[in-house]
Structures are given as structure tokens and as C-alpha cells.
C-alpha positions in Angstrom: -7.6 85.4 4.4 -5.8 82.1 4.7 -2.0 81.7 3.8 -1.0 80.3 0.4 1.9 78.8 2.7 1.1 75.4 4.5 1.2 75.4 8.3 5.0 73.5 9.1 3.2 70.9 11.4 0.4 69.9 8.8 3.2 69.9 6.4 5.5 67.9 8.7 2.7 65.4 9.1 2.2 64.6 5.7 5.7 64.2 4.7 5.3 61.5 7.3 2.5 59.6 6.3 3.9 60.1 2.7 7.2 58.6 3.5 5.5 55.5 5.1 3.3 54.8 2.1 5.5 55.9 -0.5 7.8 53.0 -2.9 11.3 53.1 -1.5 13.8 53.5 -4.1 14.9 50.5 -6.1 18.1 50.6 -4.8 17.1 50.3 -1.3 13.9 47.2 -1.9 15.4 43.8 -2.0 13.4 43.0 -5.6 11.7 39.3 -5.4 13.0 36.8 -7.5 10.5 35.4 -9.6 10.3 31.5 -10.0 9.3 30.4 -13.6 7.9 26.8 -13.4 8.2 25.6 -16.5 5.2 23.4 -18.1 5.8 19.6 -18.6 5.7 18.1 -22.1 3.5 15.1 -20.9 2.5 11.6 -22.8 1.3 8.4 -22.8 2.9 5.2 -24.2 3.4 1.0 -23.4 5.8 -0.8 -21.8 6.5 -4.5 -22.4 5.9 -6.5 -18.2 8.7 -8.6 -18.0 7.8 -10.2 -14.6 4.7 -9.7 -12.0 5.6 -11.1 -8.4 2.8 -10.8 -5.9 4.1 -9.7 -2.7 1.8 -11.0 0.4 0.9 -10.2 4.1 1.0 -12.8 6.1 -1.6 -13.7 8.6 -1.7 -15.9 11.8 -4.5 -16.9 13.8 -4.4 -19.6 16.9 -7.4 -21.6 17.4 -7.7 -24.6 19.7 -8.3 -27.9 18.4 -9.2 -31.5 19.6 -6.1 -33.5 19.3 -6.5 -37.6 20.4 -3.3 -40.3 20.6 -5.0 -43.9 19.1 -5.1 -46.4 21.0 -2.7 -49.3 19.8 -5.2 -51.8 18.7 -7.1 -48.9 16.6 -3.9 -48.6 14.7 -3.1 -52.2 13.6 -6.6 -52.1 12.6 -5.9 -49.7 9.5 -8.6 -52.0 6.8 -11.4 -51.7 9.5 -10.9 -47.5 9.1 -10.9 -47.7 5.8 -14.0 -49.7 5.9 -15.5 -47.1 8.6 -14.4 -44.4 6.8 -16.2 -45.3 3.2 -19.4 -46.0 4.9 -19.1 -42.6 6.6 -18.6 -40.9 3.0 -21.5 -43.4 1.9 -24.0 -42.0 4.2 -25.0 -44.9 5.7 -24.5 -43.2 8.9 -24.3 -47.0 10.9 -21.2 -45.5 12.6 -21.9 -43.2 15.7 -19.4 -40.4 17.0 -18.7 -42.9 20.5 -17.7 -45.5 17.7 -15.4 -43.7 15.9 -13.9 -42.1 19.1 -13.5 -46.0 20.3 -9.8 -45.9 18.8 -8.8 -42.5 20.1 -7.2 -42.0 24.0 -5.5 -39.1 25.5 -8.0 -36.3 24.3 -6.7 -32.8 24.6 -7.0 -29.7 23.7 -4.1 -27.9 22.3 -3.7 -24.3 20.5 -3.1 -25.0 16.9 -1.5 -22.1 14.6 -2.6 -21.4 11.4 -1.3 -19.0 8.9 -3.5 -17.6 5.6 -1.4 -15.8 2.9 -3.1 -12.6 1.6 -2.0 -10.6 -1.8 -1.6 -6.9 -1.1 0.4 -5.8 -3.5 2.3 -6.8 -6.8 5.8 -6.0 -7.7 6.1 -5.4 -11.6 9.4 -5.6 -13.9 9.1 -3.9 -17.0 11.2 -2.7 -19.9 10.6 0.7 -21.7 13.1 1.7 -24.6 15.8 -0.8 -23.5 15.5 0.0 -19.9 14.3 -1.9 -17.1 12.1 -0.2 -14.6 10.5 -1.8 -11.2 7.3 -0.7 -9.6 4.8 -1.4 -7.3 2.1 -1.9 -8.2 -2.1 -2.6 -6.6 -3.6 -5.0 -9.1 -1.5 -7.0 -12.1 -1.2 -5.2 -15.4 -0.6 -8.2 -17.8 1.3 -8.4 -20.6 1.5 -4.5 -21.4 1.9 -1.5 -18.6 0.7 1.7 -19.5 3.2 4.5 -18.5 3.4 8.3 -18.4 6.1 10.0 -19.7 7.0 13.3 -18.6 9.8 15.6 -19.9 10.9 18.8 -18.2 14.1 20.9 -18.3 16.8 20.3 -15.4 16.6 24.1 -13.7 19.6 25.7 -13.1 21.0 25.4 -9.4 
């Protein structure tokens, strides 16, 4: 007939596992803080645009050009150009590229800079309840911005 008594080792054994997968006290648990984050109070309202600046990237791009010095004669001559120049816009084509080259010497070719200007973003001024706010902004609003207002309590530090 078996013992009521447990064997020590089994006993020993279990008040092993049981120690491992037992709670500790609270005394010895370091107890997590818990973080509240508190919900924002969140609307929608209209600010008056003060000012709408764009701001712009700047490009550059170097091509080469045909660049010609005239010819002294060609430039005392300035009413036959004018002449030349109207029958050109005319279309009465009697004027041939050799023709109007006639006046030009010194042909060269020489890298020419150009620069294009490109909006990429605007910077926007605008008031809200007496105060003045600045943002930047993809595309202009207009006369009125659209803003969200959010309110939230300052947590404790």
C-alpha cells in the first residue's frame, strides 16, 4: 500500500518548479508604471493668410551657342537690317541664311549658361487669434488657411 507521505525528492522537485513559476511577492517585483496617454480634444477652424512667398529651386543648364562679331560695315548699315529683318517676318523669304550671315565675322562657339526658376514650395504668413504663425507649405492656400487645432494637457515631468 503506497504512503500517504510524498517521497522528499518528488516533493523537493516540485517545490522547485513551483518556486520558478510562482508570482514573487509584491514587495520583491519592481511593478510597471503604467503610461496614460491622454486623448486630444481635436478641431478644425480658419486662419486669415497674411502673405504667400513662393520659395524656388534654381536650375542651370550650359548649352553651346553660335556667337558672331559683325563686321563694321554691317553695323553702320542698321536701316538695311531693319529692312531685312521685316521682310524676314513678312515671309517673303528673298533673304537666304549666306545673306544674312554676310554681316557677321568671327563665328564661334561658346558655352552659354542659362538658369530656369522652378516653384517648389510656398512659405505662408498667417494670423490665428492675434497670433502670427509661418509655414511651409506645397501649393498656395489663398486668402483663408485651414488649420487644426489640437489641445492636450502638459504631462507631469
Amino acid at each position: 500500500m503506497p504512503s500517504l507521505c510524498p517521497r522528499p525528492a518528488w516533493f523537493l522537485a516540485a517545490a522547485l518548479v513551483c518556486a520558478g513559476l510562482c508570482p514573487r511577492p509584491a514587495a520583491a517585483q519592481a511593478a510597471p508604471r503604467e503610461t496614460v496617454v491622454p486623448v486630444e480634444n481635436v478641431r478644425y477652424d480658419y486662419a486669415q493668410v497674411l502673405a504667400v512667398r513662393p520659395v524656388y529651386q534654381i536650375l542651370r543648364a550650359t548649352s553651346t551657342e553660335r556667337v558672331c562679331d559683325m563686321r563694321d560695315d554691317a553695323r553702320g548699315n542698321r536701316l538695311s537690317r531693319v529692312v531685312n529683318a521685316v521682310r524676314d517676318r513678312l515671309g517673303s523669304g528673298s533673304t537666304t541664311n549666306e545673306e544674312r550671315d554676310a554681316g557677321l565675322e568671327n563665328c564661334r562657339t561658346e558655352p552659354v549658361v542659362k538658369e530656369f526658376r522652378r516653384t517648389i514650395a510656398y512659405d505662408v504668413d498667417y494670423m490665428y487669434r492675434g497670433s502670427k504663425f509661418r509655414t511651409r507649405m506645397d501649393r498656395d492656400p489663398g486668402n483663408r488657411l485651414r488649420i487644426r487645432i489640437s489641445i492636450s494637457p502638459q504631462p507631469f515631468d
